[in-house]
Each structure stands twice: as structure tokens, then as C-alpha cells.
Backbone as CSV, one residue per row, in Angstrom:
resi,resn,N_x,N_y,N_z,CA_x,CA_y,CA_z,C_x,C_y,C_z
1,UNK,-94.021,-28.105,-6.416,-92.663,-28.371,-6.891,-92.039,-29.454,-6.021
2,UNK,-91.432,-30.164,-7.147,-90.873,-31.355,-5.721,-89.825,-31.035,-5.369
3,UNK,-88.526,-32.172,-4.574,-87.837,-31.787,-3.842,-86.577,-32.301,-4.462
4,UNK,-86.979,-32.975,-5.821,-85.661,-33.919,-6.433,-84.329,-33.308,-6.954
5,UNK,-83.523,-33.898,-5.874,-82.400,-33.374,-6.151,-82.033,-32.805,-8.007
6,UNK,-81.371,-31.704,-7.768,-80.915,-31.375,-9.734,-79.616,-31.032,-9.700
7,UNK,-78.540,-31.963,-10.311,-77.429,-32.179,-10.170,-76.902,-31.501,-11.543
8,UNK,-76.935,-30.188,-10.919,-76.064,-29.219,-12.101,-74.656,-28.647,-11.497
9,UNK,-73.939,-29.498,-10.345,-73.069,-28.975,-10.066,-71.706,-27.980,-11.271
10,UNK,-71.318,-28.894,-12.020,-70.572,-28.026,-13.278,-71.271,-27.147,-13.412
11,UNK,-72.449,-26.615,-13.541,-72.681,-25.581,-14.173,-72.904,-24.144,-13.256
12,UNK,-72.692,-24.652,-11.804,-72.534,-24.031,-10.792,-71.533,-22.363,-11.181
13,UNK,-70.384,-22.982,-11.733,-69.738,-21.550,-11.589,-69.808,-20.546,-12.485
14,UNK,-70.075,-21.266,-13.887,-70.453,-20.513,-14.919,-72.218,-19.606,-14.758
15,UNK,-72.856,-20.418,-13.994,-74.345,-20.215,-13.732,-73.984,-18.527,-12.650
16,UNK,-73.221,-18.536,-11.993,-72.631,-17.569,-11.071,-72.218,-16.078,-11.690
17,UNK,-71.662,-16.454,-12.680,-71.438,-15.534,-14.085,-72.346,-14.862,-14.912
18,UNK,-73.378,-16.014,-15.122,-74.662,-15.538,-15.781,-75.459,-14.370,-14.684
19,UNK,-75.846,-15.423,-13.550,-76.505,-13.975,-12.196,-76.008,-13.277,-12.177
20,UNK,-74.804,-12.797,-12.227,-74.028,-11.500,-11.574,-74.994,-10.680,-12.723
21,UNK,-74.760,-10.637,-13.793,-75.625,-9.620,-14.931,-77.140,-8.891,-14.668
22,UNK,-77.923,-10.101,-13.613,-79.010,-9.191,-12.761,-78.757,-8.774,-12.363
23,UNK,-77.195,-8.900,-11.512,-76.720,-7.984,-10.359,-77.929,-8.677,-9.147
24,UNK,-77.356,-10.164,-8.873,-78.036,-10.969,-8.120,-77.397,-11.866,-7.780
25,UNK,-77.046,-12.326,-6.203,-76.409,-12.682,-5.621,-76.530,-14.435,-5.572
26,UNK,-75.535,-14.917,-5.838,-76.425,-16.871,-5.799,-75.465,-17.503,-4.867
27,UNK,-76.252,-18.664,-4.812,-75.380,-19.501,-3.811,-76.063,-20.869,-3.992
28,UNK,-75.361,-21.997,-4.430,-75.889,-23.399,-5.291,-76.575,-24.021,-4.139
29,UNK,-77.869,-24.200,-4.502,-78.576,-25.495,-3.758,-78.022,-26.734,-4.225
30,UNK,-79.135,-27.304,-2.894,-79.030,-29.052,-3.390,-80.107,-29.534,-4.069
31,UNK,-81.313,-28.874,-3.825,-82.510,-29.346,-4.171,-83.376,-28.105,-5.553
32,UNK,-84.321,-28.454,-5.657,-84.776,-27.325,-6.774,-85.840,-26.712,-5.668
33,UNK,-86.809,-27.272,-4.538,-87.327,-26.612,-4.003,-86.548,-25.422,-3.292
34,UNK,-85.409,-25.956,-2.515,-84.565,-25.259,-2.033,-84.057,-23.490,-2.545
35,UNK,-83.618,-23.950,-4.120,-83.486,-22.410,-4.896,-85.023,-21.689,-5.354
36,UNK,-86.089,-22.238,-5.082,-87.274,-21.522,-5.529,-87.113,-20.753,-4.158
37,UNK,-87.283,-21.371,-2.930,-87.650,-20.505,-1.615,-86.258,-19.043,-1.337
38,UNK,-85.437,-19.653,-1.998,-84.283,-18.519,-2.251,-84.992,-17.640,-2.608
39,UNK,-85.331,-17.805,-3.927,-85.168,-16.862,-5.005,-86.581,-16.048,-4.771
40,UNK,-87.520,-16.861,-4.248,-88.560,-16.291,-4.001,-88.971,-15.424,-2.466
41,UNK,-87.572,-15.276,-2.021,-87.633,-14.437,-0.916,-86.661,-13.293,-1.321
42,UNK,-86.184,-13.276,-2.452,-85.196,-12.147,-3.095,-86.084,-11.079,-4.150
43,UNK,-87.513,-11.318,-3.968,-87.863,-10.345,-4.917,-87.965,-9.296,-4.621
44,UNK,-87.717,-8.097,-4.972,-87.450,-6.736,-4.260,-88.387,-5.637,-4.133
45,UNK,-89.341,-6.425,-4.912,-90.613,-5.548,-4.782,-91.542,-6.413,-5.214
46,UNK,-93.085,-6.303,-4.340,-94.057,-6.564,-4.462,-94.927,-6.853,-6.000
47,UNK,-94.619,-5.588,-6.568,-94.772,-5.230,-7.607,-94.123,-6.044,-8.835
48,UNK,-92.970,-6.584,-8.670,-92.369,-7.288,-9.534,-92.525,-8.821,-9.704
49,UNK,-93.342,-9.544,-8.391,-93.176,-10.292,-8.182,-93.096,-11.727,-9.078
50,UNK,-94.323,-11.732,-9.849,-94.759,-11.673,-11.238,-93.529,-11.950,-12.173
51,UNK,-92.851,-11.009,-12.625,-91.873,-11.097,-13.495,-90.553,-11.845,-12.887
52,UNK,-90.409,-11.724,-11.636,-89.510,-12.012,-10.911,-89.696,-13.786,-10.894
53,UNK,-90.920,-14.168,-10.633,-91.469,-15.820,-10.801,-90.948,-16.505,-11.850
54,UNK,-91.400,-15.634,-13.227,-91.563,-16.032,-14.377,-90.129,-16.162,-14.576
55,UNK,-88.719,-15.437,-14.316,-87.609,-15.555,-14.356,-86.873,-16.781,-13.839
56,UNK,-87.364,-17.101,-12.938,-86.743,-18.365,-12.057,-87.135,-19.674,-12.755
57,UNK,-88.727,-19.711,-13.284,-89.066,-20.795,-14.534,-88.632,-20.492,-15.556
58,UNK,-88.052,-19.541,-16.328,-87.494,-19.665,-17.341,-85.790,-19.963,-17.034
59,UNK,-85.074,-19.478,-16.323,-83.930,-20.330,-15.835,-83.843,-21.878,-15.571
60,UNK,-84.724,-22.271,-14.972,-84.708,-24.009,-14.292,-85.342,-24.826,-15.813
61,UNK,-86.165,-23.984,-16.731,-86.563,-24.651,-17.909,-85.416,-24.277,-18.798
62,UNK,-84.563,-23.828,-19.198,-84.012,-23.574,-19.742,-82.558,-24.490,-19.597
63,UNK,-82.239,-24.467,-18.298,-80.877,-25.278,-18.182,-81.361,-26.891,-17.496
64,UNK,-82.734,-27.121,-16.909,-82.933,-28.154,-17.024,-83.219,-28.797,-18.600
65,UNK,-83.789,-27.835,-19.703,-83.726,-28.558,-21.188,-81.842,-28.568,-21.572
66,UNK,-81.461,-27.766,-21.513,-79.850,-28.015,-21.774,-78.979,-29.516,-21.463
67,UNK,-79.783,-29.509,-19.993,-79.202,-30.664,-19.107,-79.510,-31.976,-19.720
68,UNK,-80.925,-32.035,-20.559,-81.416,-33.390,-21.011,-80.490,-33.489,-22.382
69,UNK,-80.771,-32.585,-23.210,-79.365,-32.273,-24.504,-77.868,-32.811,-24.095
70,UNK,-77.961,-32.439,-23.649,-75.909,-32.905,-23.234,-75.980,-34.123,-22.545
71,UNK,-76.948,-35.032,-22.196,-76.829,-35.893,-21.316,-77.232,-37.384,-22.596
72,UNK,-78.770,-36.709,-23.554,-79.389,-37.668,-24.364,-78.435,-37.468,-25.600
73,UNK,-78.152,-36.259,-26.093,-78.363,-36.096,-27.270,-76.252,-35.683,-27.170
74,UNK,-75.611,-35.436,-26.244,-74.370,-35.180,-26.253,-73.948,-34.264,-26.906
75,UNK,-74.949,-32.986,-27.037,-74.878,-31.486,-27.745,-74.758,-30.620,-26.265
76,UNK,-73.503,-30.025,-25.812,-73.903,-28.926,-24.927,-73.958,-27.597,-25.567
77,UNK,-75.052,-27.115,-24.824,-75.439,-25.365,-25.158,-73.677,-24.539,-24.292
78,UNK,-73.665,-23.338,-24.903,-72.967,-22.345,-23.883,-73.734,-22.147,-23.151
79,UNK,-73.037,-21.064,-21.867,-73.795,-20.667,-21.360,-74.538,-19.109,-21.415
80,UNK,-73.841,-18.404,-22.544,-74.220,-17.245,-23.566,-75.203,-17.657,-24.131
81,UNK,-75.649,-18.484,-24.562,-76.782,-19.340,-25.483,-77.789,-19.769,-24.220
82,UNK,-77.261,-19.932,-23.011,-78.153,-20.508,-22.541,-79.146,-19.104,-21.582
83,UNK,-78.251,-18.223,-21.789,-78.830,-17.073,-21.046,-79.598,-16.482,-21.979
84,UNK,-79.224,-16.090,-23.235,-80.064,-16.069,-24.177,-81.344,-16.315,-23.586
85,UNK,-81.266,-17.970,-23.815,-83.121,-18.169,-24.104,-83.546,-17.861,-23.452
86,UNK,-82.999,-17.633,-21.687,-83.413,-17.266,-20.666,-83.993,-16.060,-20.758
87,UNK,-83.586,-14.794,-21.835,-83.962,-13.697,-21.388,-85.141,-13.223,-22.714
88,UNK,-84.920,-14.557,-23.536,-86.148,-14.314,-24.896,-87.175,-14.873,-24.289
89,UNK,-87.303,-15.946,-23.807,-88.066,-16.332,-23.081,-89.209,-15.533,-21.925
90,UNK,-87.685,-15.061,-20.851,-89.025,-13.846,-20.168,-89.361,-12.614,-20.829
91,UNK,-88.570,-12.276,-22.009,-89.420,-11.559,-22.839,-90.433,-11.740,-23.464
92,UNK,-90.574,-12.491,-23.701,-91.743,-13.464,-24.364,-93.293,-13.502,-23.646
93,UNK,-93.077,-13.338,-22.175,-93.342,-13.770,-21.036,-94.130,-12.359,-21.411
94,UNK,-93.309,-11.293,-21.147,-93.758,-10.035,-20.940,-94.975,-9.968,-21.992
95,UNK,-94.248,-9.665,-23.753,-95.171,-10.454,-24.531,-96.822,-10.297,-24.032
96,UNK,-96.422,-11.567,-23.941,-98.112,-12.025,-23.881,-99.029,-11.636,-22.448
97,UNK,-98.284,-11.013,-21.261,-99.515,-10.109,-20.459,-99.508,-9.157,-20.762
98,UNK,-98.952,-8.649,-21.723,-99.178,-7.098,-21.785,-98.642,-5.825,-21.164
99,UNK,-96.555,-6.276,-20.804,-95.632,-5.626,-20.029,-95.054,-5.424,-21.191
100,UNK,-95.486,-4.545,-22.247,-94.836,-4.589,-23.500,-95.590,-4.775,-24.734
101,UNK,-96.233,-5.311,-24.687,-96.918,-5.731,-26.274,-96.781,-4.638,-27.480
102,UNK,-96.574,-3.859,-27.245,-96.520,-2.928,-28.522,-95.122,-2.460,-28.334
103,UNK,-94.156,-3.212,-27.972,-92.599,-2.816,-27.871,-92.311,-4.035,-28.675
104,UNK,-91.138,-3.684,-29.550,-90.595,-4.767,-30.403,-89.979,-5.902,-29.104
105,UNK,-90.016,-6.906,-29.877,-89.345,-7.981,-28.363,-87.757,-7.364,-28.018
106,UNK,-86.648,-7.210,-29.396,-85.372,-6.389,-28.731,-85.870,-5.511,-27.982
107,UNK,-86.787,-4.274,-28.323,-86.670,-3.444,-27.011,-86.832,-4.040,-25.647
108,UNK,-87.567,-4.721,-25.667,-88.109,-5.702,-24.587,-86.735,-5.979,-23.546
109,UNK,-86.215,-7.157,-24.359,-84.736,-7.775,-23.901,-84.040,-7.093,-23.645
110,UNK,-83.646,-5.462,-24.381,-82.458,-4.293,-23.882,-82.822,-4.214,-22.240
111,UNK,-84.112,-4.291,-22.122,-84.477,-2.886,-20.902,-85.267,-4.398,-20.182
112,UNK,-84.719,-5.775,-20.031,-85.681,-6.538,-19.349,-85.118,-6.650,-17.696
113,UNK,-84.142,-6.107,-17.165,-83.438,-6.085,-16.458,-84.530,-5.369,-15.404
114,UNK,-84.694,-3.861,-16.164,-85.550,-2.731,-15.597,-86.690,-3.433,-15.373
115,UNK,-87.093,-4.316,-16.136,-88.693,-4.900,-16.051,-88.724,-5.386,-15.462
116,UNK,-87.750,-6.460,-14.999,-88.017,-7.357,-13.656,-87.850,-7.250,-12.612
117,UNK,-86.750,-6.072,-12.494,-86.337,-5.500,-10.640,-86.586,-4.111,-10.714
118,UNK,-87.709,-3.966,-10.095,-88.245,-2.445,-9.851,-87.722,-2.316,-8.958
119,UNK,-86.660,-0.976,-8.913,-85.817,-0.600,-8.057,-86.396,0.281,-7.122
120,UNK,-87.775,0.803,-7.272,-88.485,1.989,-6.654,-88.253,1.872,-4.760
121,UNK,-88.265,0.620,-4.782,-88.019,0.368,-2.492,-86.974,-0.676,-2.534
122,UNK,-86.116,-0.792,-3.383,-84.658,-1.595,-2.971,-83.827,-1.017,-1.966
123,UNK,-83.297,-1.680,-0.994,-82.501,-0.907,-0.442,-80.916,-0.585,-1.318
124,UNK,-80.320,0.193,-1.277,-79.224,0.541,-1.798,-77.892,-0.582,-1.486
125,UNK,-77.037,-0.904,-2.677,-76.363,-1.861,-2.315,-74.995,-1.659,-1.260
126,UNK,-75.090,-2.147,-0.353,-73.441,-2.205,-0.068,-72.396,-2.278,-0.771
127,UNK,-71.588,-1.138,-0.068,-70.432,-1.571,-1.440,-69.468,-1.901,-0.991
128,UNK,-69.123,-2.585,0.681,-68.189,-2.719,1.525,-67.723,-4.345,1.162
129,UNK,-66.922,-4.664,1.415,-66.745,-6.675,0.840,-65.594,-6.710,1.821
130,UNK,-65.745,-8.260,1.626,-64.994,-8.932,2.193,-63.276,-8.921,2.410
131,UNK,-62.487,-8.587,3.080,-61.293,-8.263,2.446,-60.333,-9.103,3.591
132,UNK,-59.080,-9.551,3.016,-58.475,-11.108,3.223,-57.423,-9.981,4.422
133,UNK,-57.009,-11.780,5.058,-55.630,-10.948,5.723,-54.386,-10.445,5.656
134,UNK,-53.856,-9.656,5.979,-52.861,-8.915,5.516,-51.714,-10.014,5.072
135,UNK,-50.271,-9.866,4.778,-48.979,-10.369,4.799,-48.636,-11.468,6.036
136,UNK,-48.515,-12.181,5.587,-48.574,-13.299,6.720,-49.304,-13.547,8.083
137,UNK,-50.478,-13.041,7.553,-51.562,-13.023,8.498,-52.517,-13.781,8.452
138,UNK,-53.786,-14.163,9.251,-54.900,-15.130,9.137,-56.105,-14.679,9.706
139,UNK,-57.016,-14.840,8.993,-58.293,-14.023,9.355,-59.280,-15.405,9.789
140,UNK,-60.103,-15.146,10.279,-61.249,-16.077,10.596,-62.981,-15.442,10.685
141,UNK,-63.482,-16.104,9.611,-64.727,-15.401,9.514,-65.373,-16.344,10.352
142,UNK,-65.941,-15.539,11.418,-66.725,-16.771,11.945,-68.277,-16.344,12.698
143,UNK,-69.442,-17.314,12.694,-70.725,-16.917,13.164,-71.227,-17.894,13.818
144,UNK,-72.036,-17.731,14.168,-72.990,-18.257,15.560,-74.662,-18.405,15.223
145,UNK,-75.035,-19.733,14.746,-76.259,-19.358,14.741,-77.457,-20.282,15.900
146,UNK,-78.200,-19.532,16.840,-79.269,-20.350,17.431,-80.048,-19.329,18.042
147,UNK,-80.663,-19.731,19.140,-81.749,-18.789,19.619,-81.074,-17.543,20.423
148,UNK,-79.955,-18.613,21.059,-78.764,-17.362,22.227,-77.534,-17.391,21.036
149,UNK,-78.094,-15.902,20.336,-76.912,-15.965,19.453,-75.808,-15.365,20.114
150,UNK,-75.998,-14.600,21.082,-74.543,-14.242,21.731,-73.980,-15.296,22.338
151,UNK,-74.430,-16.414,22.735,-73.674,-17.079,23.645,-73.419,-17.563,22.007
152,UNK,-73.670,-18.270,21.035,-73.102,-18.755,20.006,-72.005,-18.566,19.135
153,UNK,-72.111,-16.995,19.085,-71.355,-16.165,18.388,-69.899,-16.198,19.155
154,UNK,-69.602,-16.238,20.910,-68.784,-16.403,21.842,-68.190,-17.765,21.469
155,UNK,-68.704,-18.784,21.529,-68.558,-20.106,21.501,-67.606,-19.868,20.178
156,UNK,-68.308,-19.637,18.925,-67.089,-19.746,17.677,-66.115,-18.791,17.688
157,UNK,-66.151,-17.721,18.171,-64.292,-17.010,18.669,-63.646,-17.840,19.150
158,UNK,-64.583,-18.208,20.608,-63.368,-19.322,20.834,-62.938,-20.168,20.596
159,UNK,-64.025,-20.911,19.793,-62.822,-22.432,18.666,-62.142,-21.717,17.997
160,UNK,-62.369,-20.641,16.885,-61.320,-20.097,16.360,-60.136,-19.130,17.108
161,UNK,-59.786,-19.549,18.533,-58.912,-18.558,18.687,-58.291,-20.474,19.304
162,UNK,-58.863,-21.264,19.868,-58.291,-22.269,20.477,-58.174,-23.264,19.495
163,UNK,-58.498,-23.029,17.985,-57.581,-23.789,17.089,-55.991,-23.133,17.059
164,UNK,-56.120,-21.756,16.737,-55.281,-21.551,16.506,-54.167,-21.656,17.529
165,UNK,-54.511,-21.050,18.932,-53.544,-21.650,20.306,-52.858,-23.467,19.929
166,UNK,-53.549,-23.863,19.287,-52.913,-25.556,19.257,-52.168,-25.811,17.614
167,UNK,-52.319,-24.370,17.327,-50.543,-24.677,16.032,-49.801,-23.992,16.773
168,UNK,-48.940,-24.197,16.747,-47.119,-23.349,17.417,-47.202,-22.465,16.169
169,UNK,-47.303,-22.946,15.098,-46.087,-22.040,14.123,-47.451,-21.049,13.876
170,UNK,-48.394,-20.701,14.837,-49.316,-19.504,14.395,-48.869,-18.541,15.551
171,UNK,-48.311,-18.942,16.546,-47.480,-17.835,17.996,-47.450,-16.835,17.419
172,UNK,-47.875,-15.373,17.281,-46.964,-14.169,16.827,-47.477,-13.593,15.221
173,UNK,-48.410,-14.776,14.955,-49.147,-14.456,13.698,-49.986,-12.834,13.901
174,UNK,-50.356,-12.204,12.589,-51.138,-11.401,12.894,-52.465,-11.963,12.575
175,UNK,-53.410,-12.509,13.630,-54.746,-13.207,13.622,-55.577,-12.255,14.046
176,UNK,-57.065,-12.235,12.993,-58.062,-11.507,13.283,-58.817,-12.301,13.115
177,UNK,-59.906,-12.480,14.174,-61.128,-13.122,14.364,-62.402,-12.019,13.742
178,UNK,-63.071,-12.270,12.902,-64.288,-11.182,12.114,-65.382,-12.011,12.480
179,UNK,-66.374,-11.101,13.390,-67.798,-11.145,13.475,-68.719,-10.156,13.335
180,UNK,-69.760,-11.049,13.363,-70.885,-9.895,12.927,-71.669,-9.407,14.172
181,UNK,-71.570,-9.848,14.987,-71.964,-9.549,16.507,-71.121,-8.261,16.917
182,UNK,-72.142,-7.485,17.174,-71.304,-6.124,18.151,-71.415,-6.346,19.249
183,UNK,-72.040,-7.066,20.223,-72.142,-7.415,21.766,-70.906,-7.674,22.023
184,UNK,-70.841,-9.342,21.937,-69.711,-9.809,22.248,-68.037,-9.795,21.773
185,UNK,-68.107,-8.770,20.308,-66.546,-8.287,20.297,-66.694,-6.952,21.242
186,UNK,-67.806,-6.196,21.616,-67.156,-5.607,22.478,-67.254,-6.116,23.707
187,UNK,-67.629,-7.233,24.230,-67.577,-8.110,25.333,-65.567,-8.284,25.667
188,UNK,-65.621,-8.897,24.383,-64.372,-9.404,24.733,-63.252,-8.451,24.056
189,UNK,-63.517,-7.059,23.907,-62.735,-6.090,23.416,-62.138,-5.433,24.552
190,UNK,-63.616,-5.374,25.543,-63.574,-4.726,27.356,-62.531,-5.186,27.914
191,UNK,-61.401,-4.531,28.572,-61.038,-5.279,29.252,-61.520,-5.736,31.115
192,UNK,-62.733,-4.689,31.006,-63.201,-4.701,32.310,-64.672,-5.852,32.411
193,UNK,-65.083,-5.901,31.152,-66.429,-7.099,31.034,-66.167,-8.096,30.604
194,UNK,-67.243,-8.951,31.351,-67.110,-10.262,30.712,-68.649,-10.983,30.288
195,UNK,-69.397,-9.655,29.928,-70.642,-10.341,29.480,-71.513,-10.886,30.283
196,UNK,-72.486,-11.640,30.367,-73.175,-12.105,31.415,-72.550,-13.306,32.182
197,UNK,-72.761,-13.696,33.292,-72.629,-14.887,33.891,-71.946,-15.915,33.682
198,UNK,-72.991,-16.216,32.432,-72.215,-17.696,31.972,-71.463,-17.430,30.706
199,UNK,-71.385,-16.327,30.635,-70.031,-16.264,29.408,-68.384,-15.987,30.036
200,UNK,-68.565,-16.174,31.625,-67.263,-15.837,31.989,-65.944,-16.225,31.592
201,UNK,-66.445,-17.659,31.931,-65.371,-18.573,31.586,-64.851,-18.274,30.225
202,UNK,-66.037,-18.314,29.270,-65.462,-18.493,27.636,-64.770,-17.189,27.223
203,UNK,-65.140,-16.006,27.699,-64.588,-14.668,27.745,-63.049,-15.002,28.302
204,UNK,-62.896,-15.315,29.514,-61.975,-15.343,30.218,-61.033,-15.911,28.978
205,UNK,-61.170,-17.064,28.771,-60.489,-18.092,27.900,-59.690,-17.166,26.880
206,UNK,-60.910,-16.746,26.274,-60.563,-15.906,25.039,-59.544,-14.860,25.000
207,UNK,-59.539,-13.753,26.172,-58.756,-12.963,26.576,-57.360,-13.523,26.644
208,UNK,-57.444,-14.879,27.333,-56.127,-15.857,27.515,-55.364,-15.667,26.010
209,UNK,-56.430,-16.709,25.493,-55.888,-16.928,24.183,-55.014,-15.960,23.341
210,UNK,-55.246,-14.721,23.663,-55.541,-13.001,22.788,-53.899,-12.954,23.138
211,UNK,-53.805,-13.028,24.701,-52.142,-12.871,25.025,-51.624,-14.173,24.827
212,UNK,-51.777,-14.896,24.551,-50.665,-16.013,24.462,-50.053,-16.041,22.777
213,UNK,-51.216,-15.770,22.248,-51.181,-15.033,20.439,-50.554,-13.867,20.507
214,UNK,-50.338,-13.071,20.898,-49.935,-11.724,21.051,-50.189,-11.280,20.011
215,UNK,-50.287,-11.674,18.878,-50.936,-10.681,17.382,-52.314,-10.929,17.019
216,UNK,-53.168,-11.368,17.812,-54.352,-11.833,18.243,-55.511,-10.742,18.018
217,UNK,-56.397,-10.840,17.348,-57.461,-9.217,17.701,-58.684,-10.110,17.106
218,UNK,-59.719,-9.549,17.535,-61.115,-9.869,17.461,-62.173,-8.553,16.462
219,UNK,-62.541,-8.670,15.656,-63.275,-7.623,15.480,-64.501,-7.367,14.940
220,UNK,-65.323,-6.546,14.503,-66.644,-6.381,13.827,-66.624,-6.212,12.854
221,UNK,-67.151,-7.130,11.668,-67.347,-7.013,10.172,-68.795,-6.991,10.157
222,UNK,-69.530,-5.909,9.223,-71.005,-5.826,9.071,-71.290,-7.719,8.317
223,UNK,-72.988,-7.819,8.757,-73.107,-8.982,7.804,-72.971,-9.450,6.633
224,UNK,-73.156,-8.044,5.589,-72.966,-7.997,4.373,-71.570,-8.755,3.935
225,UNK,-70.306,-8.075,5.002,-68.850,-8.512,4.460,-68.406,-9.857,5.073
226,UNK,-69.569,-10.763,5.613,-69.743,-11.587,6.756,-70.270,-13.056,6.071
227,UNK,-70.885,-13.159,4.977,-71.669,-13.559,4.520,-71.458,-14.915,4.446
228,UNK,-70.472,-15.427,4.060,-70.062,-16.663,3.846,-70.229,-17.867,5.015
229,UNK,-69.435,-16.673,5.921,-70.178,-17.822,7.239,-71.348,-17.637,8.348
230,UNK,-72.175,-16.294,7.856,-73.336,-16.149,7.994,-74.409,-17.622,7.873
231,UNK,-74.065,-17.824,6.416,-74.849,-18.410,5.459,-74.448,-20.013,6.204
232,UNK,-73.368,-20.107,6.279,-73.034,-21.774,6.630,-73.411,-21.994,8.340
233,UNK,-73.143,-21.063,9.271,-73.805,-20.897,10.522,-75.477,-21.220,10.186
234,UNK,-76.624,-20.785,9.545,-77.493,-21.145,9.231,-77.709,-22.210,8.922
235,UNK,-77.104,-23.308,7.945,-77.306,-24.521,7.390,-76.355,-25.521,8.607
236,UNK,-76.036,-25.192,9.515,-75.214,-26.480,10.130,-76.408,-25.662,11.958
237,UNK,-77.056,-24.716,11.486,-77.825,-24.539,12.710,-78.574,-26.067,13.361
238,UNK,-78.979,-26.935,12.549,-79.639,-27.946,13.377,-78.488,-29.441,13.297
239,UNK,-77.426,-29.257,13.045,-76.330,-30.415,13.497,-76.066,-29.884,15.084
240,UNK,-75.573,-31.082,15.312,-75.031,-31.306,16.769,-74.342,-30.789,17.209
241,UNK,-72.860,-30.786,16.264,-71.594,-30.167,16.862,-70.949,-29.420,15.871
242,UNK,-69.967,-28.461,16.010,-69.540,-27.579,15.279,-69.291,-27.598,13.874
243,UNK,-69.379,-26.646,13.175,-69.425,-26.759,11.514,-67.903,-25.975,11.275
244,UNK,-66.956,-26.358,10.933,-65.563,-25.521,10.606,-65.158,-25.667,9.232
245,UNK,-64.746,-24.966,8.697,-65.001,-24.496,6.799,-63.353,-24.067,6.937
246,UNK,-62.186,-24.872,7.030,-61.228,-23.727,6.546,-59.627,-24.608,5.774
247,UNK,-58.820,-23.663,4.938,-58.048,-24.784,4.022,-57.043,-25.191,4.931
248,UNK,-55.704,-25.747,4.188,-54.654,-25.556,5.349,-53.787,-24.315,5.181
249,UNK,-53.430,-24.706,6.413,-52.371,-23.757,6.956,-50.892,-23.305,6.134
């Protein structure tokens, strides 16, 4: 598979709409190799793997043929139509190895959901999410990604507590810093630790910061409710200098 960029951005959010119905989590590449290695590390069982393949080529054939239509021919598909073929298709699929053959193809399509994610060793879903800051408050999701993820994870509290020290009109805010690290929020939860050695200083800092904010708090969100900047900590892991994601004030 090559690496050529596939510029389906528009169809990004509606495409988001369609996954949720696997009850499958997405997040838009840039590249098409890029969403195969996704998708092909999301299969949930061994056993499925197979059907799970065949799903991801019938998606990328399906809205890459859409894409040539609306572009040559200036006919766009929905995206009800386009999920459609998607799911006659891996029925189809089933079809002809013999995951079905003596089932009408509707039965097929009702129950293709079941066929492709064998739930038998899934882990059970979280049902905890993400949840915003209160009434005139400001939250900061923030992560750390490298080899010393604690010292990393330290490092982004403290840009996000020493952005906020450099607005005035955040003094007195109710600010929560959310990580996924349990070390270092309880590093800097202690008021008696400061972590190892060379986290003194940045600890120290932080603590500063905490009272000069006075509505200031640091805390632990599992990864699951974390995710967003899980995910972007990963992709800015091999830039130089800090990756910051946030609107205005």
C-alpha cells in the first residue's frame, strides 16, 4: 500500500458518524498507509482478523470510488448510500468464503456487525469521558510523551500552569490541570515531595504557580478520558519543541 496522501478531509466528519455504528473509535489520517496501521492494530480478536481486513478495503474502495464520482462525474453519493455499499459489500465478502453462504445476504447485513467484531476477549468499554470545566473555569488536558515520561508529563503541567500565570485575567480562575500520570500529580499533589532530583526545580515552580493561581489544582484523568492529548503528545513526540492545541481565552 502506498503512502499517497487521500484528501477526504470534508468527509472527515460525516465519515465519524458512519464509525460510531461499529461502535469504533476514528481519528482522520493524513496518509492511507497511516489509517491501515490504525485500523489494523484495532482488531479485537485474532479470530476476526479476516473480516476486520476485508472491512477497511471495502471502506477506502468505496469512498475512494465516491471520491472519483463527485470529482469526474460531479454526482455525490450520501453518506447513508455510501455506508450501504460498505456493508453489502463486506457482506458479499462473507458470501463467498463461506461466513454465511446459506444465509440470505439481508440476514448477513442485519447481524454483520456480530460477524466482524467477535466480542469473545474484548475488553469491556469504558464508560467514563471526558468532561469540560465547570462555570467560569478552565481545564487543561495535557500529556507528555518520550522515553522519561515522568519528567515529560512534569514539563507540560508546567507550561500549562505558566501559560496561564502570564494572563492576569486567569488570577482566581478555577484551573484544573488533567493528566494521565499518577506519579507526578501525586508528586506535585505532596506537599512534602518533590520527585526525584531533577524534577525539583519544575515541581517547585509548579507548587509556586498553584498559589499564585489560588484556584489552581492538578489532577488524574484515566487515559481513556485523556485521549485527545494522549494522541497529539504521540504525533508531536519527534518535533523539537512543544506542541500546544488550545482556543482563546
Amino acid at each position: 500500500m502506498g503512502t499517497r496522501a487521500v484528501e477526504l478531509l470534508p468527509c472527515c466528519a460525516e465519515l465519524h458518524k458512519g464509525m460510531s455504528w461499529w461502535e469504533v473509535s476514528y481519528c482522520a489520517n493524513l496518509k492511507l498507509n497511516q489509517y491501515w496501521e490504525s485500523w489494523n492494530g484495532m482488531c479485537p480478536n485474532p479470530k476476526s482478523r479476516r473480516a476486520w481486513c476485508s472491512l477497511f478495503y471495502a471502506v477506502v474502495w468505496t469512498f475512494w470510488e465516491s471520491r472519483n464520482i463527485k470529482f469526474f462525474e460531479g454526482n455525490e453519493a450520501s453518506i447513508s448510500s455510501a455506508a450501504d455499499l460498505v456493508k453489502f459489500r463486506v457482506g458479499w465478502w462473507f458470501k463467498h468464503h463461506g461466513k454465511g453462504s446459506l444465509e440470505p445476504i439481508t440476514t448477513i447485513l442485519l447481524n454483520l456487525r456480530e460477524l466482524c467484531i467477535d466480542k469473545g476477549n474484548v475488553k469491556p468499554q469504558h464508560k467514563e469521558a471526558w468532561c469540560p470545566s465547570g462555570i467560569n473555569g478552565i481545564k487543561f488536558n495535557v500529556d507528555g510523551s518520550s522515553r522519561d515520561s515522568n519528567t515529560t508529563e512534569i514539563l507540560a503541567i508546567h507550561k500549562a500552569l505558566e501559560l496561564c500565570v502570564s494572563r492576569t485575567e486567569l488570577l482566581g480562575r478555577d484551573i484544573v490541570i488533567a493528566s494521565d500520570s499518577k506519579v507526578p500529580v501525586s508528586w506535585v499533589n505532596n506537599s512534602e515531595a518533590f520527585g526525584s532530583l531533577k524534577h525539583v526545580d519544575l515541581i517547585y515552580d509548579i507548587k509556586e504557580f498553584m498559589k499564585v493561581l489560588g484556584g489552581a489544582s492538578v489532577v488524574f484523568n484515566p487515559r481513556h478520558t485523556n485521549s485527545c492529548a494522549d494522541n497529539l503528545a504521540k504525533m508531536g513526540s519527534n518535533l523539537s519543541g512543544d506542541r500546544l492545541e488550545w482556543g482563546d481565552l
